[in-house]
N, C-alpha and C positions, 0 to 999 in steps of 0.2 A: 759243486759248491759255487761257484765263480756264475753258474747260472741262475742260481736260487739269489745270489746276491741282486745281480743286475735285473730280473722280475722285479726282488722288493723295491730296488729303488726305483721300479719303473710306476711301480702302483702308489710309490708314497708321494711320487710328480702328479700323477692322477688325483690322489686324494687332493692335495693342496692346491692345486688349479681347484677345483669344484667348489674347496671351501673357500679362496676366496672371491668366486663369483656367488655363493651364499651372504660372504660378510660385504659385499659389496651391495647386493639388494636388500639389505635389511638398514639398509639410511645411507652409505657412502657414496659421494659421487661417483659416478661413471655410467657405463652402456646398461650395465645389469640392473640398474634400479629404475630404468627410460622401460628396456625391455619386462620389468612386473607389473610397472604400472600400466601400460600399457594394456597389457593381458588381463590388468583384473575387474572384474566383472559386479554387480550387486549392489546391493546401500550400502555407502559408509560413511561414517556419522562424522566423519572429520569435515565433509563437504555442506554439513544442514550450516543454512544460515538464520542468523535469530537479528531481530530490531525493530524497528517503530517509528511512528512520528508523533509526535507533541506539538498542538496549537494554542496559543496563549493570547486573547483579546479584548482590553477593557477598554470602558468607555460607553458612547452613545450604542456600541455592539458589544457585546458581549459573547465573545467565542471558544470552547475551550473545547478540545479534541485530543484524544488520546486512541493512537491503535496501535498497537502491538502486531507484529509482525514474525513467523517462520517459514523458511525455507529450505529448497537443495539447490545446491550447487552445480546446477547440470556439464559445463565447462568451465576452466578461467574466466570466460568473459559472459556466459551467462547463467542465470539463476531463474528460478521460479516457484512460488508459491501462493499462502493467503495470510489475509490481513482484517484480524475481529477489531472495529472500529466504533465510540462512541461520541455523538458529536453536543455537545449543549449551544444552544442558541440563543442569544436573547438581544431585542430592536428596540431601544427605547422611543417611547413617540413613535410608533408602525403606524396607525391607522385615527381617525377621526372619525369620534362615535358621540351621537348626541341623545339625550335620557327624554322619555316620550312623556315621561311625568314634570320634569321639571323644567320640560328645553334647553338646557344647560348642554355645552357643549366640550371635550375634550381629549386627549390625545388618548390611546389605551397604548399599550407594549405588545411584541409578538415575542413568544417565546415558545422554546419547542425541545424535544430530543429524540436525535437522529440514532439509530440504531444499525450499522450497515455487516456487512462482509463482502469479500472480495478474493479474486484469484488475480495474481499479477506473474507477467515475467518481464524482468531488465535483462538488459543486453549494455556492454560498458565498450564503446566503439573505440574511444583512446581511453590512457590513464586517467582522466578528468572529467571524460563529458560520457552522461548515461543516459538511454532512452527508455522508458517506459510505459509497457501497456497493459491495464489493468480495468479487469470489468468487476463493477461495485453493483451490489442491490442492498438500497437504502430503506426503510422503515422509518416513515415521518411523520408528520401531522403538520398539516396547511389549513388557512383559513380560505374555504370554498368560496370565495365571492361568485360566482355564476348560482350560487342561493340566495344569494341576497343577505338581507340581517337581519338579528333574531332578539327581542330583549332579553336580557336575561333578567332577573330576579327584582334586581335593582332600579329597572326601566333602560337600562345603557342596551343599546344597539349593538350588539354584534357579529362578525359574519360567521357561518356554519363553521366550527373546528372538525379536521377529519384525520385519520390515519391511513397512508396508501405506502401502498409500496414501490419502489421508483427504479429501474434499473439504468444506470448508467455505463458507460464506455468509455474510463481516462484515458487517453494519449497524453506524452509527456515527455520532457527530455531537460535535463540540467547537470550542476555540475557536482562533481566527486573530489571528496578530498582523500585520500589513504591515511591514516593516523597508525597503522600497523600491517603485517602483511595479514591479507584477508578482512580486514576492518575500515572503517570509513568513515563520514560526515558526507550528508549531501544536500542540498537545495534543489528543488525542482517546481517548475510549472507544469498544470495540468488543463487539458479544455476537454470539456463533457459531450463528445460530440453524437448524445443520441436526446439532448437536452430539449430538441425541438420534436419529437416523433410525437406523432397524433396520442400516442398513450401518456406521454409525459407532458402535456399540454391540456390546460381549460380556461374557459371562456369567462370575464368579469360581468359586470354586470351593465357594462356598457358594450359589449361586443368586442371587444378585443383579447387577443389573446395571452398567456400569458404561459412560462414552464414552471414547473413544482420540480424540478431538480435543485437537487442543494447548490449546485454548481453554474445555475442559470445566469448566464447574461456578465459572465466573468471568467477569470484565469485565475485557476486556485496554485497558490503556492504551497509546498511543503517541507517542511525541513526534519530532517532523522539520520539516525544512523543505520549501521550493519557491521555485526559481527560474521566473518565469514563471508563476504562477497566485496 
């Protein structure tokens, strides 16, 4: 008897050691929920992250962009995903065009919409400061000046409008606010740096060259959030 006793109580120390390295991996601090996480393997949805950025610009330009943004969570410190983007543009006073019927001369507007997508990954090197790199292909429409200009209907002069498709390569690095664990606000700049390649470039109509990247000849800034990164 005295045997059967000391067995039970040796298996009911065994059972309670186990259960509580179970109730210790199912959320409680300690080793046992380092060593699950560790071990586990797969997608898990707790790690996608979801955001976007918003561009708002009146005046002599007119800018408005919106792109929504998801991703995963590949470590703590970085992520990767894509980004469907829509951009409206509008230049008031762009170009001088003068009417073949009545010589009369005046300003026109450029206006256009950009159409892009993109695959990005950040990496967040302190709490504050994140870099990012992200390759965009744009969907636009430019006025071809190495055509020359066209009347249209009216007698007004204008230059050939066209649609191309533009691929770009942001680099990029700013700063990170936390508002939550895993959530954020951020500001960043970006430079286009394929903005100069022989396919992203043509020629005016005086020989010089000129790029059709939306990002030419400047430092885009953008401002958004994330949930989950």
């Amino acid at each position: 008897m005295k045997r059967i006793i000391l067995l039970a109580l040796l298996c009911t120390g065994f059972v309670t050691t186990q259960a509580q390295e179970i109730y210790n991996s199912s959320g409680k601090s300690g080793q046992a929920r380092y060593k699950e996480n560790q071990k586990k393997k797969g997608f898990d949805i707790n790690r996608m992250v979801f955001g976007g950025g918003l561009g708002l610009t009146f005046g002599s330009i007119t800018n408005i962009y919106v792109a929504p943004s998801v991703g995963y969570r590949i470590t703590d410190n970085f992520a990767a995903g894509i980004t469907l983007g829509y951009n409206y543009y509008r230049q008031k006073d762009a170009f001088l065009s003068d009417n073949i019927n009545t010589f009369e001369t005046k300003y026109f507007p450029l206006s256009q919409s950009i159409y892009s997508g993109s695959v990005w990954g950040k990496y967040i090197i302190i709490p504050n400061i994140m870099v990012q790199a992200e390759f965009e292909v744009n969907n636009l429409s430019f006025y071809n000046l190495d055509r020359g200009f066209v009347p249209d209907r009216d007698g007004w002069r204008k230059p050939v409008k066209e649609r191309v498709t533009v691929p770009c390569l942001l680099l990029g690095a700013g700063y990170r606010q936390p508002i939550a664990e895993y959530s954020s606000i951020f500001i960043m700049a970006f430079y286009d740096v394929l903005q100069n390649l022989p396919g992203n470039t043509r020629t005016d109509q005086y020989g010089d060259k000129y790029s059709i990247s939306p990002y030419a000849n400047r430092v885009d800034f953008r401002v958004g959030f994330t949930i989950g990164f």
